[in-house]
C-alpha positions as CSV (number, residue, x, y, z in Angstrom):
1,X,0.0,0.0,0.0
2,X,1.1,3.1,-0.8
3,X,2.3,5.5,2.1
4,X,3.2,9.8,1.9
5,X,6.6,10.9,2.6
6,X,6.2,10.9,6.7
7,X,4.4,7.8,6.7
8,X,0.9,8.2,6.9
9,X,-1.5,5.5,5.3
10,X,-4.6,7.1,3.4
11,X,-7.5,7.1,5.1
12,X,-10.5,4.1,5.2
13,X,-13.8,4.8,4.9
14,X,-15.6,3.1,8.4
15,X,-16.9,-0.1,8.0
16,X,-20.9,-1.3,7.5
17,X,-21.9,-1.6,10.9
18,X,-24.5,-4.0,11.6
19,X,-26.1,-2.5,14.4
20,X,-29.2,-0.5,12.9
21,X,-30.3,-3.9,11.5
22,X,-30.6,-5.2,14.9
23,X,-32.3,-2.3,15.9
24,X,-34.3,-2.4,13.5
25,X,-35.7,-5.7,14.4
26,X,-36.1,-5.1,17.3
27,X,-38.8,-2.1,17.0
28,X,-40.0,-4.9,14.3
29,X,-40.4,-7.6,17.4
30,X,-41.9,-5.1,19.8
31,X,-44.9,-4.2,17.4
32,X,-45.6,-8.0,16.8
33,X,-45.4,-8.4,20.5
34,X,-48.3,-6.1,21.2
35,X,-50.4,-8.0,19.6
36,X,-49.2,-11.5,20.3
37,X,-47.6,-12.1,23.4
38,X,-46.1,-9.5,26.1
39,X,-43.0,-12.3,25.8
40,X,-42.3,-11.0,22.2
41,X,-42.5,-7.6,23.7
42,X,-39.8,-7.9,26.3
43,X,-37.6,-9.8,23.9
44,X,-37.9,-7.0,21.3
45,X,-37.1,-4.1,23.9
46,X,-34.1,-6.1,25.2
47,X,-33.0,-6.4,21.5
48,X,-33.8,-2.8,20.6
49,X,-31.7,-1.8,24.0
50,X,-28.7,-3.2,23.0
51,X,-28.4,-2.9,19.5
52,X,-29.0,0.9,20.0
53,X,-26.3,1.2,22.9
54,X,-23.8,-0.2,20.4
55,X,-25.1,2.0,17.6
56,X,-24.4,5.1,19.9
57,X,-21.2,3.7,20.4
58,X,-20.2,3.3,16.8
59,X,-21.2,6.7,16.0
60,X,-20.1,8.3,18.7
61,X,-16.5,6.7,17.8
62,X,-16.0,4.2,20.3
63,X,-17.0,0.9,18.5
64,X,-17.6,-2.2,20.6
65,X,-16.1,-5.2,19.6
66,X,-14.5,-4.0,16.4
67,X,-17.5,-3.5,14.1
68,X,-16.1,0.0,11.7
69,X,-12.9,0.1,13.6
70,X,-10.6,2.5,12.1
71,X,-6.8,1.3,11.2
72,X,-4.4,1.4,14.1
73,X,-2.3,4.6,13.1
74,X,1.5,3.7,12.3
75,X,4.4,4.9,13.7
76,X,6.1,8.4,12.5
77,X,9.4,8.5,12.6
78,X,10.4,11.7,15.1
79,X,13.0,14.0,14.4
80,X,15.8,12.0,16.1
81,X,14.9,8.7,14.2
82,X,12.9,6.9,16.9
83,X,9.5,6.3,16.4
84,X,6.5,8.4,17.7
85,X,2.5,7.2,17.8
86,X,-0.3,10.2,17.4
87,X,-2.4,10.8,20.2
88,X,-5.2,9.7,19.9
89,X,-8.0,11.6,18.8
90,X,-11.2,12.7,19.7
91,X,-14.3,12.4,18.1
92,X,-14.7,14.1,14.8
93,X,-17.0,16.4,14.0
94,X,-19.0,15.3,11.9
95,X,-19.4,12.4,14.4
96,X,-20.3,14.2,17.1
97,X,-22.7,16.3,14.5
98,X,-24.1,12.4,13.6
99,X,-24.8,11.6,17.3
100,X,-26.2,14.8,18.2
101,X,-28.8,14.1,14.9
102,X,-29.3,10.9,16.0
103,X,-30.6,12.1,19.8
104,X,-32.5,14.8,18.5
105,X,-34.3,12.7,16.2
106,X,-35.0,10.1,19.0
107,X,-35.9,12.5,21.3
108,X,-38.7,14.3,18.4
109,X,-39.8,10.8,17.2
110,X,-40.5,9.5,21.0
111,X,-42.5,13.3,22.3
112,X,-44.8,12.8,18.7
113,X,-45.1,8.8,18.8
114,X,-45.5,7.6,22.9
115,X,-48.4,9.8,23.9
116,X,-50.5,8.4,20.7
117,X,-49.2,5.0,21.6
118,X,-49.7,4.9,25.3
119,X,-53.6,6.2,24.0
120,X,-54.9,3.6,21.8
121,X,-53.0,0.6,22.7
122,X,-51.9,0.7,26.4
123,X,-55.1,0.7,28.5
124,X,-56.7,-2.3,26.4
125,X,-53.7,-4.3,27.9
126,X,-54.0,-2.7,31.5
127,X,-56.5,-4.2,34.4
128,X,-59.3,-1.9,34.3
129,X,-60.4,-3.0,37.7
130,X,-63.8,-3.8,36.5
131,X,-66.3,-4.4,38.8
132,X,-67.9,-7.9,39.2
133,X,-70.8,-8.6,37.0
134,X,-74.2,-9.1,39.3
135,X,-77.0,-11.3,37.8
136,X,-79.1,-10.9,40.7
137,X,-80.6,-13.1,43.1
138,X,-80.8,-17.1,43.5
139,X,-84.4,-17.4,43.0
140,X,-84.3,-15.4,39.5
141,X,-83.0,-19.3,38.3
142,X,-85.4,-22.2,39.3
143,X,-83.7,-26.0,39.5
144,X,-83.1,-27.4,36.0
145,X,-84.7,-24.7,33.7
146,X,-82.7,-22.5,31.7
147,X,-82.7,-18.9,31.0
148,X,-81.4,-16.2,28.8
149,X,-79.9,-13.3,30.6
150,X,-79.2,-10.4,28.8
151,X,-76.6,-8.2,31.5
152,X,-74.0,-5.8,31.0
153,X,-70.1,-6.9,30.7
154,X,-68.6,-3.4,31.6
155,X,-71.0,-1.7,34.3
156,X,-70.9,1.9,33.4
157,X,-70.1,1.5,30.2
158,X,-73.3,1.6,28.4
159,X,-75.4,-0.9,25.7
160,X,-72.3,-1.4,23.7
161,X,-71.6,-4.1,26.5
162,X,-74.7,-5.6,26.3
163,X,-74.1,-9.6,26.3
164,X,-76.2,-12.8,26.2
165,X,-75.9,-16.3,28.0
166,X,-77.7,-19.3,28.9
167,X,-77.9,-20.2,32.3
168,X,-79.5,-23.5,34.6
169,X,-79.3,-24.0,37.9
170,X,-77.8,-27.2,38.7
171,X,-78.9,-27.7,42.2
172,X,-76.5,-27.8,45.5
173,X,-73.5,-29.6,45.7
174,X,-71.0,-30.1,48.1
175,X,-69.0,-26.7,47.5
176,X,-71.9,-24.7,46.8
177,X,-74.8,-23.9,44.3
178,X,-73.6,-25.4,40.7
179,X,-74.5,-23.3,37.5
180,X,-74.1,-23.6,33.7
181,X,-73.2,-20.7,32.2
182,X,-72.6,-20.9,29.0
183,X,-71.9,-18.0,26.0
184,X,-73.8,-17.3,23.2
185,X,-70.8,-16.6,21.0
186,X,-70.6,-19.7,18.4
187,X,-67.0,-21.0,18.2
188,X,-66.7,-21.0,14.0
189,X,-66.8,-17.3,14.2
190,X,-68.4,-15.7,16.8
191,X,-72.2,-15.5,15.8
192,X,-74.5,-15.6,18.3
193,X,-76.3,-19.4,18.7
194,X,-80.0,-19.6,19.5
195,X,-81.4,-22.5,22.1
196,X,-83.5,-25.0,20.7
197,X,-86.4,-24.6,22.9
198,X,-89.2,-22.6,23.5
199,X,-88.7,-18.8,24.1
200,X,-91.3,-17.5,26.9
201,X,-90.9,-13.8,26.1
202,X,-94.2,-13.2,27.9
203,X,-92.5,-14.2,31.2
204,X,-89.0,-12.2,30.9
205,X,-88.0,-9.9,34.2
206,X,-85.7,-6.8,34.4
207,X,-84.1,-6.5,37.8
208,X,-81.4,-3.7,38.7
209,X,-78.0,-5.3,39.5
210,X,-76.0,-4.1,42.5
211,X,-74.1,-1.8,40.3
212,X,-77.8,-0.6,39.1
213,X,-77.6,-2.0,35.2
214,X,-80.1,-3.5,34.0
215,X,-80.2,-7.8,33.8
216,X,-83.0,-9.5,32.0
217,X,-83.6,-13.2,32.4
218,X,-86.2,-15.1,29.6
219,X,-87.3,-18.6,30.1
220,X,-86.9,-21.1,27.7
221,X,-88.4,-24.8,28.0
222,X,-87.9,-28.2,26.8
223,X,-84.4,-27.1,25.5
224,X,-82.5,-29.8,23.2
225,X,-79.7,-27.7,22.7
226,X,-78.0,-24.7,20.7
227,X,-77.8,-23.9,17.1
228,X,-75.9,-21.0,15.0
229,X,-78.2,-19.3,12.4
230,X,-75.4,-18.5,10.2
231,X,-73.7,-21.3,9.7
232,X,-75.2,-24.4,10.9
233,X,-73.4,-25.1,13.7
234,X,-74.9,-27.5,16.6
235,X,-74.3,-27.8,19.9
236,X,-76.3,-30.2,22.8
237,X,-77.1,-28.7,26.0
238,X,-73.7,-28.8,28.0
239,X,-72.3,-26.7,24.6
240,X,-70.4,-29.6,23.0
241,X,-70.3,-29.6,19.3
242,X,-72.5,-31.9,17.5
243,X,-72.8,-30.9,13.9
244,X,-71.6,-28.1,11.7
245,X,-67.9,-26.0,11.6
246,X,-67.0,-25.4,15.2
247,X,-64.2,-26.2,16.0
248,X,-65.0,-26.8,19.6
249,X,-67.1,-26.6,22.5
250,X,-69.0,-23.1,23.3
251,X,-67.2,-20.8,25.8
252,X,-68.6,-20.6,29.6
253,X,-68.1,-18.1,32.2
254,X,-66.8,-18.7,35.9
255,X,-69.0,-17.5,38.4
256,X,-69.2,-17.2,42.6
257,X,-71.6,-16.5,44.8
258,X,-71.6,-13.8,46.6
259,X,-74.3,-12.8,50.1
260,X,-77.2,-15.0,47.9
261,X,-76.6,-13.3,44.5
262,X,-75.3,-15.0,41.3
263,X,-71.6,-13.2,40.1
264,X,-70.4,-13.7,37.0
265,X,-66.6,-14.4,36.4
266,X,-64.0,-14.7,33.6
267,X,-65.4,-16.1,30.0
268,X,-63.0,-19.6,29.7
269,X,-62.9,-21.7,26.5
270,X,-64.0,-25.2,26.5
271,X,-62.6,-28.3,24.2
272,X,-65.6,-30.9,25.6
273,X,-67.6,-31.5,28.7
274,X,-68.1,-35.2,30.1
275,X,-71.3,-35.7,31.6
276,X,-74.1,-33.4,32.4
277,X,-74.9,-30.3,34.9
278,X,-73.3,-30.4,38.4
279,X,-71.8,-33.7,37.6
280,X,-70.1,-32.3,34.5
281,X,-66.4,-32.9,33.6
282,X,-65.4,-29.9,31.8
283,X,-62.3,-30.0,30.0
284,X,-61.3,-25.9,30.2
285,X,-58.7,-23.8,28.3
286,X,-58.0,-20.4,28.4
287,X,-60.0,-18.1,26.6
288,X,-59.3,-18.1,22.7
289,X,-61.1,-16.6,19.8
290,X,-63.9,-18.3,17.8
291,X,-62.5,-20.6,15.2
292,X,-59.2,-21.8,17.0
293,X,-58.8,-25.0,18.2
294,X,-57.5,-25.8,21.8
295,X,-56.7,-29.2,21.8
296,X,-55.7,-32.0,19.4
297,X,-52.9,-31.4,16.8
298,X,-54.3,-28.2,15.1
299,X,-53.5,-26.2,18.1
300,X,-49.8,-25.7,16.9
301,X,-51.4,-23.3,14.4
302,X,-52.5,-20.9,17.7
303,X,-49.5,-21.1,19.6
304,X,-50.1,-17.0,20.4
305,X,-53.5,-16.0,22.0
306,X,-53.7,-11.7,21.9
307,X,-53.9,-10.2,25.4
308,X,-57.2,-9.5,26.6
């Protein structure tokens, strides 16, 4: 290579650094993770953290681990013949100008981006601290005889949260009052299913919950089980599938009981149920959307449910 008169070598142009593409997947691991998993999340920002520390380094002309490191300067002879190394130098200019672009854009990008973030995607993730869900009193739901309770999932929070289910008292048991609660969304894709039975409109009640909303309870007898209007799905009268696309069982809700009063609980997914009312076997999953399967091979296609 060919050197001046005192020595010098010509200069090299820094080396690719690899570091923004890490970065940049990164960012690309957190978006995924809000809407799969909050593990995808944490793994992105860890990634993002230290792909951007090294970044800074590299431009701020201190690379780690020799990614763009400048030649080592050569010795220049001194003016007695012995050889003398240059001091090292500082940062450039234009480097320092690079990192200083670099933080000023982050800084702009973050104030214009977070608040809009933390807005419309945050709080769906966050515990609201809702309160429980009262479907009034114990004698509202004879032994045996179903109804369909129309209630509100969000107190406070107006019709929007109107929702439906199907409930029979299953008489006493051992650890209390046994219930089947079952949902009305149909597990192909989320239509609501009908009971096969007869619908005593005549005879529905509106009571005030505890948290004054409205709950209305219909009777319905001589139920054989549930149907979906929109596709033809079937279901017998503990919710398992019998005929049609569903892919499962229809979702149920937990519920306690609480000073005499029926509360509901958490909506659950369900891939079958052995036997019938308080003697059930229910074979429960967490809650997953309509149309995914919870058990058998097929599940490997859901591996990620979204938080809810």
């Amino acid at each position: 290579m060919d050197q001046d008169p005192i020595g010098h070598q010509p200069e090299h142009p820094p080396g690719q650094s690899v570091w923004p593409i890490g970065f940049a997947i990164g960012i690309a691991c957190i978006l995924v993770g809000l809407v799969i998993s909050w593990w995808v999340v944490a793994i992105g920002a860890a990634i993002t953290l230290v792909f951007g520390f090294l970044w800074i380094m590299d431009l701020s002309g201190h690379p780690v681990g020799g990614s763009g490191a400048p030649p080592a300067e050569p010795a220049v002879p001194g003016p007695s013949g012995t050889a003398r190394h240059h001091a090292a130098q500082p940062t450039s200019r234009s480097g320092f100008l690079s990192l200083a672009t670099l933080a000023l854009g982050g800084l702009i990008g973050a104030l214009v981006t977070i608040p809009p973030l933390f807005v419309a995607m945050i709080p769906p993730f966050l515990k609201q601290g809702k309160k429980p869900v009262d479907l009034g009193p114990l004698d509202l739901y004879p032994l045996n005889e179903w109804r369909i309770v129309t209630f509100r999932l969000v107190p406070n929070e107006g019709a929007v949260w109107n929702r439906t289910a199907y409930i029979r008292y299953n008489g006493p048991t051992k650890s209390g009052p046994s219930f089947t609660i079952i949902s009305n969304r149909c597990a192909h894709l989320g239509c609501p299913v009908q009971p096969l039975g007869l619908i005593q409109k005549s005879q529905s009640k509106e009571i005030q919950s505890v948290n004054l909303e409205p709950v209305r309870t219909t009777p319905v007898i001589a139920v054989s089980g549930f149907s979906c209007p929109c596709h033809g799905g079937a279901y017998d009268t503990e919710g398992n599938r019998t005929a049609g696309p569903p892919v499962r069982a229809l979702d149920r809700f937990q519920y306690a009981i609480v000073k005499g009063r029926l509360v509901l609980g958490t909506m659950y997914s369900v891939a079958h149920v052995d036997g019938t009312g308080k003697d059930a076997q229910i074979q429960k999953h967490k809650l997953f959307g309509p149309g995914q399967h919870v058990d058998g091979w097929e599940q490997i296609f859901y591996p990620f449910t979204p938080p809810s």
